[in-house]
C-alpha positions in Angstrom: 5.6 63.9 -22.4 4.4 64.8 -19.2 3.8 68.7 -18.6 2.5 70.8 -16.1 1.3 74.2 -15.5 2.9 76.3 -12.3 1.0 78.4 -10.2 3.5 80.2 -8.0 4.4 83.6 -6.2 2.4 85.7 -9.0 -0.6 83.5 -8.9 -0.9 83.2 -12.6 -1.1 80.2 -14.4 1.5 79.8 -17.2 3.1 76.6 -19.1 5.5 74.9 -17.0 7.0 71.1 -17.9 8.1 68.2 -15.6 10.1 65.8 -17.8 9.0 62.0 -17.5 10.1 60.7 -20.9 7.9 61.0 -24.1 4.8 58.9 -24.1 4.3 57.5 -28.0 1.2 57.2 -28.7 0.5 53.5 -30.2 -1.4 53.5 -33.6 -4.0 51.1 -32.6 -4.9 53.9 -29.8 -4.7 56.3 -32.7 -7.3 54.0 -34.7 -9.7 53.6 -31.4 -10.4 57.3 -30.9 -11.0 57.7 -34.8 -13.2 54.7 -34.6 -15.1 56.2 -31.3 -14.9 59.6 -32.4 -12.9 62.1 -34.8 -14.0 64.7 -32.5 -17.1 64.8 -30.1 -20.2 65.9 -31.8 -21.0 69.8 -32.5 -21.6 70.8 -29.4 -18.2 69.9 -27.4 -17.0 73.3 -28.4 -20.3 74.8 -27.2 -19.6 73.3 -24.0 -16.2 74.8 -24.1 -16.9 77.9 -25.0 -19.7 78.1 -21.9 -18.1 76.9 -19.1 -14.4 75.9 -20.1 -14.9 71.6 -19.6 -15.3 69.4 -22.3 -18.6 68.0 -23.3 -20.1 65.7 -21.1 -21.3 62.2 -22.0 -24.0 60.0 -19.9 -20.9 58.1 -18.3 -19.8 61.2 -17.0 -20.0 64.5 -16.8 -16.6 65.7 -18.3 -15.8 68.7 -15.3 -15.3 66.4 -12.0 -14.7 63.5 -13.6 -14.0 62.2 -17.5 -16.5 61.9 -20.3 -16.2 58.6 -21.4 -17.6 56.4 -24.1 -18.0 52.8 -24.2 -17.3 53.3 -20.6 -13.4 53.7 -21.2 -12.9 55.5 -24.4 -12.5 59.3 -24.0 -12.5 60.8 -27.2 -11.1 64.1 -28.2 -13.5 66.9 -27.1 -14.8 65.3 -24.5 -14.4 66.8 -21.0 -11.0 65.1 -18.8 -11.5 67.2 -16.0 -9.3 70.0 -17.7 -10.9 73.8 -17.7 -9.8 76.0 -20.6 -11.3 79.3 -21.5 -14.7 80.5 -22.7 -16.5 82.8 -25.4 -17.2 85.7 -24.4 -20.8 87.7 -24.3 -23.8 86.9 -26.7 -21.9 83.6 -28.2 -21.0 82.2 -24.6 -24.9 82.5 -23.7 -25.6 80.6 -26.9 -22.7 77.9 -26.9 -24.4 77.3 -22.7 -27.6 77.1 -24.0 -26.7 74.6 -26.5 -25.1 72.8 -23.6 -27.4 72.9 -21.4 -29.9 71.4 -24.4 -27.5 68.6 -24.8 -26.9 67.9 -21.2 -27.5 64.7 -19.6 -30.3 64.8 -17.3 -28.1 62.9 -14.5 -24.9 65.2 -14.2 -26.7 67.8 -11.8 -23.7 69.6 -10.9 -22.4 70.6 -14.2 -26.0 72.2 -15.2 -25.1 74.1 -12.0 -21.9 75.3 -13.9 -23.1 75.7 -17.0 -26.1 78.0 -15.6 -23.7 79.8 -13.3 -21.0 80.2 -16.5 -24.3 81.4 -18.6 -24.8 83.9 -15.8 -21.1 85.6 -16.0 -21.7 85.7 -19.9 -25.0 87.7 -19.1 -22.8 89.6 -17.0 -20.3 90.8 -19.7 -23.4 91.7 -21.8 -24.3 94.1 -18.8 -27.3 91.8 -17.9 -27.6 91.8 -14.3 -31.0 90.9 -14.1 -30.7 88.0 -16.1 -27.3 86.8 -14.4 -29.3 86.8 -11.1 -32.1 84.7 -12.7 -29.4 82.4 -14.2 -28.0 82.1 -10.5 -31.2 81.6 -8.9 -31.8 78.5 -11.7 -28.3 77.1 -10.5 -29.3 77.1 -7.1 -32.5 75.1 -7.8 -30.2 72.4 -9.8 -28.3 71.9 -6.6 -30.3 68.4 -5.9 -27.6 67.4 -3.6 -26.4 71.0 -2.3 -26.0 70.0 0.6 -22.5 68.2 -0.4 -20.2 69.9 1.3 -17.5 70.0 -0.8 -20.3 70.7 -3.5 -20.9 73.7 -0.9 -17.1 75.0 -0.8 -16.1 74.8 -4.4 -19.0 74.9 -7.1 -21.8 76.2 -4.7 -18.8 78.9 -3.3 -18.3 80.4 -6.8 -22.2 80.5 -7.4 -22.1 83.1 -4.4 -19.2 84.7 -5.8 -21.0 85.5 -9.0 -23.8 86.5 -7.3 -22.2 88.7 -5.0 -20.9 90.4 -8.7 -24.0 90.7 -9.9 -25.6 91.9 -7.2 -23.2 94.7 -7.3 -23.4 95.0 -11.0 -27.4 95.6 -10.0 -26.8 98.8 -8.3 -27.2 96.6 -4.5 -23.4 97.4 -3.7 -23.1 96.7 -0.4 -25.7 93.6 -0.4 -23.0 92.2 -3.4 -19.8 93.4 -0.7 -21.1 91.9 2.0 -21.9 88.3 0.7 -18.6 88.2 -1.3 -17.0 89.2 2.2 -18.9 86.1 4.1 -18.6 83.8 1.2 -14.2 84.3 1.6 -14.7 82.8 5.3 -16.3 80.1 4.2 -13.1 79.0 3.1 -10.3 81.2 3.8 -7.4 79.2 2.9 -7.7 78.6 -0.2 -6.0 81.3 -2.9 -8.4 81.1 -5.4 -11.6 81.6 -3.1 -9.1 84.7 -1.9 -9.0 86.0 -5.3 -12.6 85.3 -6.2 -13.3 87.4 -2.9 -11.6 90.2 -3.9 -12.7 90.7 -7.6 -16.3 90.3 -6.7 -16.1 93.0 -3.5 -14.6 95.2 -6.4 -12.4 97.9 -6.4 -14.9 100.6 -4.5 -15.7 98.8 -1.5 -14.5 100.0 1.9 -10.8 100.4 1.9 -10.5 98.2 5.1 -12.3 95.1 3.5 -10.3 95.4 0.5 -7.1 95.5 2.8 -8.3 92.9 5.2 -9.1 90.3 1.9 -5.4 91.1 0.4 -3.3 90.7 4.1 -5.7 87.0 4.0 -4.2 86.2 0.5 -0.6 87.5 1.1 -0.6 84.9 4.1 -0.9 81.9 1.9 1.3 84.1 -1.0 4.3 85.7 0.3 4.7 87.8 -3.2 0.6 89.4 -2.4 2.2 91.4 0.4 3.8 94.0 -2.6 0.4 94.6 -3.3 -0.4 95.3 0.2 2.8 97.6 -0.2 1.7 99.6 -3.6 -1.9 100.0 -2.1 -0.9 101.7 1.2 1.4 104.3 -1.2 -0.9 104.6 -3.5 -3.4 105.5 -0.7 -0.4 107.7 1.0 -0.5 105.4 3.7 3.4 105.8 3.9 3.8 104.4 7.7 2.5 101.1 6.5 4.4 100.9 3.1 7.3 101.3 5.3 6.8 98.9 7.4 6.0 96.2 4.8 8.8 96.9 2.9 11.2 94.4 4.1 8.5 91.5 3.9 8.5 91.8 0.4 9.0 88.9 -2.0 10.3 89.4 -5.8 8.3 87.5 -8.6 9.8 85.0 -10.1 9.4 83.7 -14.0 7.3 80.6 -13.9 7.8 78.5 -17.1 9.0 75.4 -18.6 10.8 72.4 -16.6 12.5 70.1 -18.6 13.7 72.3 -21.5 17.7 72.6 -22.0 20.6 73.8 -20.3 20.7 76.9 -22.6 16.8 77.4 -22.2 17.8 77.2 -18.6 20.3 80.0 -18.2 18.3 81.9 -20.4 15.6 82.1 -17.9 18.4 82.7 -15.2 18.8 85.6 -16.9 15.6 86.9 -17.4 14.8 86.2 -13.9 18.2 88.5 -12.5 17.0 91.3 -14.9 13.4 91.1 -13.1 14.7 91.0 -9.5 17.2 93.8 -10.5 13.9 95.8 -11.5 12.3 94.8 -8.8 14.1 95.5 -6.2 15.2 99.1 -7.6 11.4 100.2 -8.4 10.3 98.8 -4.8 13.5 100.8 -3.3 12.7 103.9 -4.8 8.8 103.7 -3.8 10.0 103.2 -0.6 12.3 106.3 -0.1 9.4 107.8 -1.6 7.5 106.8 1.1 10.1 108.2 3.3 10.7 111.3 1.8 6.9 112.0 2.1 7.3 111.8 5.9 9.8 114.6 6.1 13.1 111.5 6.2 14.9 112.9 3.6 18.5 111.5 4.9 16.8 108.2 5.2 15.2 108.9 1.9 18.1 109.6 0.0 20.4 106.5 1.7 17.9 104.3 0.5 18.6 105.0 -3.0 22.1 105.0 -2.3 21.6 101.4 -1.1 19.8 100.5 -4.4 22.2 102.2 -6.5 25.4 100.1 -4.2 23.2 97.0 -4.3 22.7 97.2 -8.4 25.9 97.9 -9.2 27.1 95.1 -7.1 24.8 92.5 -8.8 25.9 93.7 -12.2 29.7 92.8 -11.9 30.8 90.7 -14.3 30.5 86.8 -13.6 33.6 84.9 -12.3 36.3 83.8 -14.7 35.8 80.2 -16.1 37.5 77.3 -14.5 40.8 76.8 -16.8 40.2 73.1 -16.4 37.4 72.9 -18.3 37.7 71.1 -22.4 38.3 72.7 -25.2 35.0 72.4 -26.1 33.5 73.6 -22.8 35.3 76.3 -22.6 34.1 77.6 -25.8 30.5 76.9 -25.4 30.7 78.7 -21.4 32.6 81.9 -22.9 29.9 82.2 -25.5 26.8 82.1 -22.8 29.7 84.1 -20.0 30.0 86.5 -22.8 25.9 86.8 -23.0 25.4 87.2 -19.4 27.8 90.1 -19.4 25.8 91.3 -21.9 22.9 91.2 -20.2 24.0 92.5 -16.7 25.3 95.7 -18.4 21.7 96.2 -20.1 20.1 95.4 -17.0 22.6 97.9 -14.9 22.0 100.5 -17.8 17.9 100.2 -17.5 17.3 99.4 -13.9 19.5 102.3 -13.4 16.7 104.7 -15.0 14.5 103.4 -12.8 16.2 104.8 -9.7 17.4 107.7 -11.6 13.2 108.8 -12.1 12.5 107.9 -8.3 15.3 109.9 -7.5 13.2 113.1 -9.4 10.3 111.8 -7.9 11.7 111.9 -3.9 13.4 115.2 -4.7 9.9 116.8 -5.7 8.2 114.9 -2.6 11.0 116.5 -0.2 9.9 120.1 -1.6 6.4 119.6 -0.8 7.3 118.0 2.8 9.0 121.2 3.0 6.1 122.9 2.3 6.8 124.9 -0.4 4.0 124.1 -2.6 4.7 126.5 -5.4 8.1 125.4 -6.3 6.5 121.5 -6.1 3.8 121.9 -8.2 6.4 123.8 -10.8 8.0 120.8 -10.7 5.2 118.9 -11.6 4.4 120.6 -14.4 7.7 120.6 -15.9 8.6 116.7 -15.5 8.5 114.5 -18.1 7.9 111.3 -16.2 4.8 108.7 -16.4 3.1 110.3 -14.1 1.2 107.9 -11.7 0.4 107.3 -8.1 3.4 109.3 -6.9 2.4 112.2 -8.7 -1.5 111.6 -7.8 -0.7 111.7 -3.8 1.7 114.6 -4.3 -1.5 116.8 -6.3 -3.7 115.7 -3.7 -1.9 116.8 -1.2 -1.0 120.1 -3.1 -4.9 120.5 -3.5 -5.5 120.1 0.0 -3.1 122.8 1.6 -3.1 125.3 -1.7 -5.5 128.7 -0.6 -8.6 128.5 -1.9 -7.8 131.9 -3.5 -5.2 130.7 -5.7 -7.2 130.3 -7.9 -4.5 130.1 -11.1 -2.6 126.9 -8.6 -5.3 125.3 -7.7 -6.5 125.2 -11.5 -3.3 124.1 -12.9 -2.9 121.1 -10.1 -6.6 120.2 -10.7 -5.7 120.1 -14.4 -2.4 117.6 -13.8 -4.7 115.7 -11.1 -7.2 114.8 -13.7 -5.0 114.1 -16.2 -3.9 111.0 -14.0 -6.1 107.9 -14.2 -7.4 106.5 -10.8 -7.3 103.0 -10.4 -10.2 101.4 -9.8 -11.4 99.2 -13.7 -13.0 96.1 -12.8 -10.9 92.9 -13.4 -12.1 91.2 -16.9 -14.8 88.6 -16.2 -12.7 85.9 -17.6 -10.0 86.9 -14.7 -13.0 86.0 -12.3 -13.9 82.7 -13.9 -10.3 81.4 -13.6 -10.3 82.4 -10.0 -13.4 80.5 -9.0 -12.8 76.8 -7.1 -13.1 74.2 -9.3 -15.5 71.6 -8.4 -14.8 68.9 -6.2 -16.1 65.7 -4.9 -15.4 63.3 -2.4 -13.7 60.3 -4.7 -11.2 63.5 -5.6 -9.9 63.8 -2.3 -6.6 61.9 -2.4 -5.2 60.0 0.9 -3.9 61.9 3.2 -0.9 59.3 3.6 2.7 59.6 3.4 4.1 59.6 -0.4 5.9 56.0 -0.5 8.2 55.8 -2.9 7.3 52.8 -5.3 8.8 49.6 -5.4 12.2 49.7 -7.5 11.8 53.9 -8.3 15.1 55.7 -7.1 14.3 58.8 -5.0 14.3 61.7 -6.5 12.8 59.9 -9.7 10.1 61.0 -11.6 8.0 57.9 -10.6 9.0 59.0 -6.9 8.4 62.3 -7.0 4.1 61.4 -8.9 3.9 59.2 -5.4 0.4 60.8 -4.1 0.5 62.1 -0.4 3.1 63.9 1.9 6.5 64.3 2.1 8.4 66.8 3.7 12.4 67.6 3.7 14.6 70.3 6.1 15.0 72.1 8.3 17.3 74.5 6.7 19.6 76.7 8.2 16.8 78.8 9.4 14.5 76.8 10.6 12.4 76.9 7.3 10.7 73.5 6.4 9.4 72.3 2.8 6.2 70.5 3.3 4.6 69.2 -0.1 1.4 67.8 -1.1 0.8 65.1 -4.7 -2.8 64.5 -5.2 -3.8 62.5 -9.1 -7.0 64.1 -9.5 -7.5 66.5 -6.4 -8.1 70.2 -7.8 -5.4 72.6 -7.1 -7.8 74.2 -4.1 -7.7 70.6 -3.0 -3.8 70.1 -3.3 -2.7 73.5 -1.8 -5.0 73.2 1.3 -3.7 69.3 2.0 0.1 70.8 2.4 -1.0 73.5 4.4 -3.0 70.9 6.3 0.1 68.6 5.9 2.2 71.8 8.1 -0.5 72.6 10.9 -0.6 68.8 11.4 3.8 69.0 11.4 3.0 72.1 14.0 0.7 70.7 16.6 2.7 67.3 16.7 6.1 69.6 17.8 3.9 71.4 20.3 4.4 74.9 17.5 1.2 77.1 17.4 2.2 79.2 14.3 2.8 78.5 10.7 4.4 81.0 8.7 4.6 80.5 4.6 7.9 81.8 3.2 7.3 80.6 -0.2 5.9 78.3 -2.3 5.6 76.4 -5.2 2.7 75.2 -7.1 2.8 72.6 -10.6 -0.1 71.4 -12.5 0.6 68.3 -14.5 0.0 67.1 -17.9 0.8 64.3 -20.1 0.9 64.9 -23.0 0.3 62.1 -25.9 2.2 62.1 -29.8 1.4 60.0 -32.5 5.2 59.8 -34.4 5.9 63.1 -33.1 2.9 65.1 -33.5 0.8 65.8 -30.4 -2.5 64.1 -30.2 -4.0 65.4 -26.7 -2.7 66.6 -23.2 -4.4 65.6 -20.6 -4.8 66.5 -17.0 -2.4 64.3 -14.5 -3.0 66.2 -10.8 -1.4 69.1 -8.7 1.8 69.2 -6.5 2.1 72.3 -4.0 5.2 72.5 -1.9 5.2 75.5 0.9 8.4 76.2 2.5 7.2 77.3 5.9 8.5 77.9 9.7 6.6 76.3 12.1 7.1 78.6 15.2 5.3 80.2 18.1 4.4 83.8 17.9 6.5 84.4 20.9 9.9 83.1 19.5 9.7 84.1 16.1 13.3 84.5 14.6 14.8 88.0 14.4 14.7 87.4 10.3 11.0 87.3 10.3 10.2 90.0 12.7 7.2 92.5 11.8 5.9 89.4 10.3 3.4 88.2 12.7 0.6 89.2 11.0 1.0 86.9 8.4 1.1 84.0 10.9 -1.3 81.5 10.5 -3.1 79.8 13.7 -1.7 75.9 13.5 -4.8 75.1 15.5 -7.5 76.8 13.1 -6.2 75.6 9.9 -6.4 71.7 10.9 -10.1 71.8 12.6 -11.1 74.1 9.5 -9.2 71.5 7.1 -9.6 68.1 8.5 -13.2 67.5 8.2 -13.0 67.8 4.9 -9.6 65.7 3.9 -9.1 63.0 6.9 -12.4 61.9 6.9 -13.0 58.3 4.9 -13.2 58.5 1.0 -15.7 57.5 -1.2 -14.6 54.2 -3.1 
């Protein structure tokens, strides 16, 4: 069966499937990889467990390209390009120096990722020091550093990890800085975005953790609610009002080709987290207004959320009195559950604007400025209290006489009482982040995707057809560009449709690109021997971006206060090309 994993609007990977038939596994391929191997020797977990790839073998090195034996065979537990997770602390140091032990002299580049996996495992045993010493051995392995893909994948997460470490070393703004000019070194790519942002950490300057999210929420639509929580959070309330129509609900991201009652069970799931979306996100926002002194604004706004829920919740249509017997029976049954559903949802999404609405009627009292009935209010509500609470206390603390003493004691009291955001991201949330290693011979064509010879379109064998292909516009003007590479990385992938759309701009005389959304699908096939799985293994990325190629000048009225999440047409492709039109290596 052929899987993949999605990578969408939250930027987290989770199991996804793309149907292709199931792929039985032939018992004389059972019998070879027995023969070759039962599993690879000891220390293919080792290698596992230090860097996430498979154990290398001397035909190849099992992270850019497969391990093989008897120069075809790739046994289980040897590396298929596929990165899993790691150990953590004292036995991920052990299992890379096992690795590294074991490690064929030849396969330079992954010593320089075992050595800079070894260093983030020093890391999460507080061991700066050594994690720079690690990093500075990883650099020296470099033979042929001056690769520049080498440069913009493995060599960029070396840098990311330093830039940690040098931060974990007390040199904070040495570590911000070099995180902050590693991210240009490749600023369209998400997970050099991420990388960016974990190692500047969580203290930097406010404006270089801002200008590192509005990068990421140009190539992710759904990063510009983050953009939106941090400017409330940080009582910025003029910009979490303007950025609140730009925002994009998530969306579950799971299995494909599962059944029809799988599907509308996800259809349901996904309306119960939009509804909660969209009424949390509509009563931060009047919120936001309310703490500006708007309180008929304020309160419409959760009038609107309160008209909009209720209007989603109806019940669903009556069924079609055509349908069979049998139909019938089966749609009443899942009409029945969606009813069901929409009431609980209704019921629970409603709470949610029902505690905003406490929440903006405290916030008008302090706009008002009567800071003693506010606080009182504080103290006697029984909600989570969190950043709306926080800003209020500040602010409280701020304006309260410095000869209350008995006030200011009680807000300091409820102020500390409230965690401040600000814990590190978990060092395995870093490693996933960092670009995978590339090479030239995993750059795919940069061709058109021609459907093969006899394959219908829309077909599965159409759809794995590596290169571009694009489909629209729609009604507004929005155009789906997608990218198929076999054994490009998903860096690789995403930046070749984005390259794929400046290239659609500058041919229509367009100077703009704007993303709108997008969708991202790792694929897998998976291999069963009578039913049971043997191994999955990696089978290439797909991104699709649905995007409007415009001018900044004529940018449609439905994408207004948008603009700063254009992206220049004209700097994408000279920052791209280089790297993917140039001639492959056979």
């Amino acid at each position: 069966m052929m899987h993949a994993e999605l990578t969408g609007q939250s930027g987290k990977i989770v199991k996804s499937a793309r149907g292709a038939g199931v792929v039985a596994a032939a018992a004389g391929l059972a019998l070879i990889a027995q023969t070759c191997a039962v599993r690879a020797d000891a220390s293919s977990e080792q290698y596992r467990g230090c860097d996430g790839y498979g154990a290398a073998s001397s035909a190849g090195d099992g992270m850019t390209e497969w391990a093989t034996v008897l120069l075809i065979f790739n046994p289980p537990g040897y590396g298929n390009t596929s990165r899993s997770g790691t150990s953590r602390g004292a036995e991920g140091i052990a299992d890379c120096d096992a690795a590294l032990a074991d490690l064929p002299a030849k396969h330079w580049r992954r010593k320089v990722s075992l050595l800079r996996a070894r260093a983030l495992h020093r890391l999460d045993q507080d061991d700066a020091s050594g994690a720079l010493s690690d990093l500075d051995l990883a650099d020296a392995a470099a033979s042929m550093g001056d690769d520049p893909l080498f440069a913009r994948s493995l060599g960029l997460g070396v840098k990311y990890v330093r830039a940690l470490a040098l931060r974990r070393s007390g040199r904070e703004a040495k570590g911000e800085a070099l995180a902050l000019s590693v991210e240009a070194e490749r600023p369209y790519d998400r997970q050099s975005v991420v990388a960016a942002i974990i190692a500047l950490g969580p203290k930097a300057p406010k404006e270089d953790r801002i200008a590192l999210e509005r990068t990421l929420a140009k190539l992710l639509p759904t990063a510009v609610d983050s953009l939106f929580m941090g400017a409330l959070a940080g009582a910025d309330y003029k910009s979490a009002i303007a950025l609140y129509g730009q925002l994009t609900p998530y969306r579950e991201l799971g299995e494909v080709n599962i059944s029809n009652g799988q599907q509308r069970e996800r259809q349901m799931r996904e309306f119960a987290l939009d509804e909660y979306f969209h009424a949390s996100r509509a009563g931060a926002y009047a919120f936001a207004l309310a703490a500006l002194g708007r309180e008929a604004d304020a309160r419409a706004a959760l009038a609107d959320a309160r008209t909009k829920l209720s209007a989603d919740t109806q019940p669903p249509p009556p069924l079609d009195p055509s349908l069979s017997s049998t139909e019938h029976a089966r749609e009443t049954a899942y009409r029945e559950e969606d009813i069901a559903n929409r009431k609980k949802v209704a019921e629970l999404a409603g709470q949610t604007i029902d505690q905003w609405q406490s929440r903006v009627d405290m916030r008008l009292v302090l706009s008002s400025g009567d800071i003693a009935r506010a606080l009182a209010a504080l103290k006697a509500s029984q909600l989570k209290r969190g950043w709306p609470e926080q800003t209020m206390l500040d602010e409280i603390l701020q304006r309260l006489a410095k000869t209350d003493a008995a006030s200011r004691s009680a807000a300091q009291a409820l102020r500390t009482s409230i965690a401040d955001s600000g814990e590190e991201p978990s060092l395995e949330t870093l490693f996933k982040a960092l670009p995978e290693p590339e090479t030239a011979d995993r750059v795919p064509p940069y061709v058109e995707a021609k459907k093969p010879f006899l394959a219908m379109t829309g077909s599965q064998a159409d759809l794995d057809a590596e290169g571009y292909r694009s489909r629209g516009p729609d009604g507004r003007g929005v155009v789906t560009v997608g990218f198929r590479g076999d054994r490009g990385t998903a860096s690789m992938i995403e930046e070749m449709a984005l390259l794929r759309a400046a290239d659609m701009a500058r041919q229509q005389g367009r100077t703009k690109i704007l993303i709108v959304d997008r969708r991202d699908t790792a694929f897998w096939i998976s291999t069963t021997y009578y039913g049971t799985p043997v191994r999955a293994d990696p089978d290439g990325f797909q991104t699709e971006l649905d995007v409007l190629l415009t001018n900044a000048s004529s940018l449609p009225s439905e994408f207004v206060g948008q603009e700063w999440r254009l992206l220049d047409a004209d700097e994408v492709y000279n920052a791209l090309a280089p790297f993917y039109l140039r001639a492959r290596v056979k």
